[in-house]
Every structure is written in structure tokens, then in C-alpha cells.
ZAMARGU-4260 file (C-alpha; in steps of 0.2 Angstrom, whole numbers, plus 5000, padded with zeros to 4 digits):
<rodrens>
0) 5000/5000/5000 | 5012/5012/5005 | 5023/5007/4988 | 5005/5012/4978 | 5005/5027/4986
5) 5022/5033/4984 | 5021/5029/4967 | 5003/5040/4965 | 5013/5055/4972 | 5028/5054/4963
10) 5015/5054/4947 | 5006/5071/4956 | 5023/5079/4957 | 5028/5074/4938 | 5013/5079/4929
15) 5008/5094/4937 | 5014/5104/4924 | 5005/5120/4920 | 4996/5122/4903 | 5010/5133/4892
20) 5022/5121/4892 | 5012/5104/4894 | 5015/5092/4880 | 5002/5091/4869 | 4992/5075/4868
25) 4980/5070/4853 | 4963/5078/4862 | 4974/5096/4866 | 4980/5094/4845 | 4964/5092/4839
30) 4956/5106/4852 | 4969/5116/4844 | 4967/5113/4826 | 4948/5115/4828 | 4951/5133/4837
35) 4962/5137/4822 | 4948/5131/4810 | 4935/5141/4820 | 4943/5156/4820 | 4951/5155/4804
40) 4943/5173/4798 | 4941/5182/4813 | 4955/5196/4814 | 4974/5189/4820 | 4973/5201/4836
45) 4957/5193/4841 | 4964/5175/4836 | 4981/5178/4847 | 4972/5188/4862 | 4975/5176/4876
50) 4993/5173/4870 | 4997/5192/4870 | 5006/5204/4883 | 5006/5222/4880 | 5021/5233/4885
55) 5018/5234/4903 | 5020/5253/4903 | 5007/5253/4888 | 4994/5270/4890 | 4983/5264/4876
60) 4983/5250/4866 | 4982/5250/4847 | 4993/5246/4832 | 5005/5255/4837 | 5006/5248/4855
65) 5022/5236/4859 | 5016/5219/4861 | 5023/5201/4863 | 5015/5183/4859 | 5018/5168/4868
70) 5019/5151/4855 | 5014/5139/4863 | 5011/5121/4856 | 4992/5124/4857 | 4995/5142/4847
75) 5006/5136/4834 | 4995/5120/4831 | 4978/5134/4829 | 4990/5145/4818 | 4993/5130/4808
80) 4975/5125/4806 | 4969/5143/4803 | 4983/5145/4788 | 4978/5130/4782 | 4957/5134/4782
85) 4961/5151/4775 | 4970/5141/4758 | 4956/5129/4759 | 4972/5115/4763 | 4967/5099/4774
90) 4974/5101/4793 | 4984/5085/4793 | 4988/5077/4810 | 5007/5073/4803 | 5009/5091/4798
95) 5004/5094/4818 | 5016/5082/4823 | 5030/5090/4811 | 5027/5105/4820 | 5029/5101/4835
100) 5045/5092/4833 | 5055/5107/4826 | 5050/5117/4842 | 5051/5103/4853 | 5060/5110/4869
105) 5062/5128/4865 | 5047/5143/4873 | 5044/5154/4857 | 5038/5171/4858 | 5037/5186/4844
110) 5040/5202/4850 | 5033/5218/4840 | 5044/5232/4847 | 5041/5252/4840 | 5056/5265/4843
115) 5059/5282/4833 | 5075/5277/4825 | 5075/5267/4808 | 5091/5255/4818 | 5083/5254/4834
120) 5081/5235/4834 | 5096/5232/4825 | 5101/5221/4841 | 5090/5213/4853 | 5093/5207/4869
125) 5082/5195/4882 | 5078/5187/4897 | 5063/5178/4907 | 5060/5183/4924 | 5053/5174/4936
130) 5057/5179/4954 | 5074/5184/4957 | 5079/5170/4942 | 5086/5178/4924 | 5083/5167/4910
135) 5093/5172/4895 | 5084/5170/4877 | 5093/5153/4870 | 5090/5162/4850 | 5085/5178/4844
140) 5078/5179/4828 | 5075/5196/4818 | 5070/5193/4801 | 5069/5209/4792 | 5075/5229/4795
145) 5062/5242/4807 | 5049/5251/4795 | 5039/5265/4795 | 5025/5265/4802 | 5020/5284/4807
150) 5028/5297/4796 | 5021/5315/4802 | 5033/5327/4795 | 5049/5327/4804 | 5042/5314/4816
155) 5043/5296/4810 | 5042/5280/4822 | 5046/5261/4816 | 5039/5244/4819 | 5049/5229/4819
160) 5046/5210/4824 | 5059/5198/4833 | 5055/5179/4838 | 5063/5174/4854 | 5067/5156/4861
165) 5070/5151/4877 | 5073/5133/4880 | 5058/5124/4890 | 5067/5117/4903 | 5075/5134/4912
170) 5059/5140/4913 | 5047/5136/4929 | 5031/5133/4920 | 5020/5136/4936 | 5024/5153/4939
175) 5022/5169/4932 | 5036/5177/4919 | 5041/5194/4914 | 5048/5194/4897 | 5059/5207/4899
180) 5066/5216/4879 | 5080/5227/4878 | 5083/5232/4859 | 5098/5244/4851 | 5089/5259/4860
185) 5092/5253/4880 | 5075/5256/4880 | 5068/5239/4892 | 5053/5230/4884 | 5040/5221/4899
190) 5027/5208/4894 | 5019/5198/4909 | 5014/5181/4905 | 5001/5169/4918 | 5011/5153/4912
195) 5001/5142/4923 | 4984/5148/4913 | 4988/5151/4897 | 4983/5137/4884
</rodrens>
């Protein structure tokens, strides 16, 4: 009896994962896929609302409002599936599967950053917070040059994206996270993330 119980508590303490890094098993892919097929034409803000952060310092939010997305497995499986609807392709379970396997291990997030300079973003630096731990981004990704996106006269601010990964295992998956974006500017960047509710 007690081996039975040892053993039922060592399975609590394993499994008790929170939801943004849980593996994904068949029922979660096809919830996914079917949320990606639902949503497939409402606008991508509305579809990635409960995966984004806004700058913590934010006064208003609109386009123009710094803001960072966390991919989960869930999201990218709906992203998949709502790509897919929109081209009138089949969601496949072996594309899902092929999807999760190149992100396998890694915590993904994109980051749309806004500054007044044209090389603002031309480096990016970051780290997860999470109590008095510092978790260094594992990759930064920044596909393309900042570009215009308000150009009143002599005043002119840019947009550009990044994609940061962190790998999955330095980060505590039960507790809160600050993603915490410092670009070329030194200006510092905060999204709070709930990690133990989001999907």
C-alpha cells in the first residue's frame, strides 16, 4: 500500500505541469486545430488575444502599442490550422506532429517592438523573469529591417518583429514570467505572462 502510494505521488509531482508548456496530447492537438479552424477569419489580434502581453508601461493599446506573443504548442497547432482553412488545405495530424517536433524543447515568443530610430532594433537582447531568476533568450531571431509605420513630418516611428526562444526546461512553468526586451535603443521592453493559465 504504502509502495502504491508513493508511486501516486511521485506521478502528482511529475505531471503537474502548467498548461503553456504541457506536452500536447491528441485531444489538446485536435482542440487546437479545431480553434484554428473556427477562428480561421476572425482578425489575428482577436485569434492571438489570450497569448498576448502588452508593454507593461502601455497607455493605450492599438497598432502602434508594443506587444509580445507567447507560441505555445496549442497556438502554433491553431495557427497551423487557421493557415491551412484560409487556403482551403486539409489540417493533417502529421503536419501537427512535424510542428511540434522542430519546436520541441524551446518557449517561442514574437515580439513587436516600436522605437523612433530606423536601427533601433538592430540588436535585441532578452531574458525571462521569474522571481529573482534571469533566464537568457537561447536564440533571437529578427527577420527583416524596422519600417515605417507613422511618418508625420519630421516625426517618423518604426515597427519591427523579433522571435525569441528560450529553452523549455530553464523555465518554471508554474509561475508567472516577465519577458523582459531590451533592443539597440536601451529602452527595456516588459510583457507579463500567467504561464500556469495560458493554453
Amino acid at each position: 500500500m504504502r509502495i502504491v502510494c508513493a508511486a501516486v505521488v511521485v506521478m502528482l509531482l511529475l505531471c503537474n505541469q502548467a498548461l503553456a508548456i504541457a506536452p500536447v496530447n491528441a485531444v489538446m492537438m485536435k482542440e487546437a486545430q479545431r480553434y484554428g479552424i473556427e477562428k480561421a477569419y476572425v482578425s489575428l489580434d482577436e485569434f492571438l488575444i489570450a497569448w498576448t502581453a502588452y508593454e507593461g508601461q502601455a497607455v493605450v493599446l492599438d497598432e502602434m502599442t508594443e506587444r509580445a506573443h507567447l507560441y505555445t504548442p496549442y497556438l502554433l497547432l491553431a495557427c497551423d490550422a487557421r493557415e491551412k482553412t484560409q487556403k482551403s488545405q486539409p489540417v493533417k495530424l502529421s503536419d501537427s506532429e512535424k510542428i511540434l517536433a522542430d519546436y520541441a524543447g524551446f518557449l517561442s515568443f514574437s515580439v513587436t517592438l516600436v522605437g523612433d530610430s530606423k536601427d533601433f532594433a538592430k540588436t535585441v537582447n532578452a531574458i525571462i523573469k521569474q522571481g529573482r531568476r534571469s533566464i537568457t533568450a537561447d536564440q533571437i531571431n529578427i527577420p527583416g529591417e524596422a519600417t515605417v509605420i507613422v511618418n508625420k513630418g519630421a516625426q517618423k516611428l518604426y515597427v519591427m518583429q523579433a522571435y525569441l526562444y528560450f529553452k523549455e526546461r530553464n523555465i518554471d512553468a508554474n509561475k508567472p514570467a516577465i519577458l523582459v526586451v531590451t533592443a539597440y535603443d536601451q529602452k527595456k521592453r516588459g510583457f507579463y505572462f500567467d504561464l500556469p493559465n495560458i493554453k
